[in-house]
C-alpha positions in Angstrom: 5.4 -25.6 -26.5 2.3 -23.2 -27.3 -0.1 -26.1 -26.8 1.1 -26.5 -23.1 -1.4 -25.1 -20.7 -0.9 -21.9 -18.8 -0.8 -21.8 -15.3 -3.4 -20.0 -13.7 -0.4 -16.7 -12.8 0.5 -16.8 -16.9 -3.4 -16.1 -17.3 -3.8 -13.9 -15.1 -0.9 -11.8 -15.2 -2.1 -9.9 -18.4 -4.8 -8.7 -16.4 -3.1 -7.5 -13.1 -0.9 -5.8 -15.0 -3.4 -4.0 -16.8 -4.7 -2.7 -13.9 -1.5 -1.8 -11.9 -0.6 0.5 -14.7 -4.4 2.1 -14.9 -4.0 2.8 -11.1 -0.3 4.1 -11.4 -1.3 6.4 -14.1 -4.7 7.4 -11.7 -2.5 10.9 -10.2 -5.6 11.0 -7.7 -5.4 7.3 -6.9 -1.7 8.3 -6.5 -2.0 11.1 -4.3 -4.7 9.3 -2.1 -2.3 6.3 -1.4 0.3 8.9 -0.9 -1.8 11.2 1.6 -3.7 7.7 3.4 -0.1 6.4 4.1 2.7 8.8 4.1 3.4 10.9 7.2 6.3 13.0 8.0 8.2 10.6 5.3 7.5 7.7 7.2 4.9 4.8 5.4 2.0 4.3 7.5 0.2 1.3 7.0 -3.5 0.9 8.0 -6.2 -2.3 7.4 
């Protein structure tokens, strides 16, 4: 089983989830999102 490739979302998933949880621990990152997004309670998204 271990000699099977990976798919390309097995390799990479290590990765993106190392870098969700270094921006979810980022409080300024946090509060940014937060402030960019959130008004009056109501999400506010913007491209």
């Amino acid at each position: 089983m271990a000699d099977l490739p990976r798919t390309r979302r097995d390799k990479l998933k290590p990765r993106i989830v190392m870098l969700v949880d270094r921006l979810q621990s980022d409080n300024r990152q946090l509060q940014k999102w937060h402030d960019d997004h959130w008004v009056d309670n109501t999400l506010h998204w913007r491209i």
